[in-house]
N, C-alpha and C positions, 0 to 999 in steps of 0.2 A: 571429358572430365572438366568441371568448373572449377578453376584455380582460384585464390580469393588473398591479395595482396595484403601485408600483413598491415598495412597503415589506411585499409579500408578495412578490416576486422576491429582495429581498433577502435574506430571514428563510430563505426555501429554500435559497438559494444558498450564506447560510451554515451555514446545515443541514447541506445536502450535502458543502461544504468540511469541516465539522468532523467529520462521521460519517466521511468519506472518510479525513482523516488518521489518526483513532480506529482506521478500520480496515486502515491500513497500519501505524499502530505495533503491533498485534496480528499481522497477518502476520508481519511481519519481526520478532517476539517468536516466532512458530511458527516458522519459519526455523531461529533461532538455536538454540529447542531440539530440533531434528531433529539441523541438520548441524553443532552444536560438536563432539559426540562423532565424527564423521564427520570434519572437521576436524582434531581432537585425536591421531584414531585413523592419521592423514593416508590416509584412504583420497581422498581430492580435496584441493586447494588451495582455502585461502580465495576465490581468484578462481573457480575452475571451480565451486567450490559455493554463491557468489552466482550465477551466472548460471540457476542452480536457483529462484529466487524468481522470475525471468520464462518460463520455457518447461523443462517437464519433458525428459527427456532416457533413454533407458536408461542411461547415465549415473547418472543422478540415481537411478535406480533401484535400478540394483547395487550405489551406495554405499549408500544408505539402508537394503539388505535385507542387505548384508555386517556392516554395523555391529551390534554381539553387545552393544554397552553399555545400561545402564540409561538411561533417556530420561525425562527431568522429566516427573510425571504419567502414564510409559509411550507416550506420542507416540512412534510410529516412523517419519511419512510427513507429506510435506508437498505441496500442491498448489499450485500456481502461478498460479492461478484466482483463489485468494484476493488473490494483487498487481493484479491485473488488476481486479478487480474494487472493488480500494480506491482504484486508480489511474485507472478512471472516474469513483467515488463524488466525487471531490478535483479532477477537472476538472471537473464537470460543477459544481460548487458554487463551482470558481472562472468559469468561461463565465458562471454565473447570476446571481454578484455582479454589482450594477450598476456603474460606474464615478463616483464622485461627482462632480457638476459641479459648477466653482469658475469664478468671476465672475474674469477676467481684468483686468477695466475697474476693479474697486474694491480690488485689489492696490497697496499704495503702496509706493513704491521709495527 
């Protein structure tokens, strides 16, 4: 049986929490420079072209290959994979945080 000390559950968990948001702020930084010019260009609605950061779409596609504009760093496509994937990283590091336990009995009122 593999025992797992509770001050190394933590350290991963915030690991995992902090890599996870790291890498949803960088997704949704890819995101914005795909579909602002997509946006700007209104080939999609701000709403239809967030719904692009969780489940690709032809949609998502047509927009992203109709848009003719310069794209920050040349980025012309963005995958959805990348939310999903940061959006495990950030549960699973909040699931691993432990829950600190606090002495109810030595709480003064």
């Amino acid at each position: 049986m593999i025992v797992v000390r509770p001050s190394t559950l933590s350290r991963l968990g915030r690991g995992a929490a902090s890599a996870g948001a790291v890498a949803l702020a960088l997704a949704l930084a890819w995101w914005a420079i795909v579909f602002w010019p997509v946006i700007s260009n209104n080939y999609l609605s701000p709403a239809e072209s967030l719904s692009c950061t969780i489940a690709g779409s032809s949609i998502c596609d047509l927009a992203q290959s109709l848009c003719r504009s310069s794209h920050f760093l040349g980025i012309k496509w963005f995958s959805p994979i990348a939310t999903w994937i940061s959006v495990a990283l950030l549960s699973a590091g909040i699931v691993l945080t432990p829950i600190p336990e606090t002495d109810v009995h030595s709480q003064t009122e």
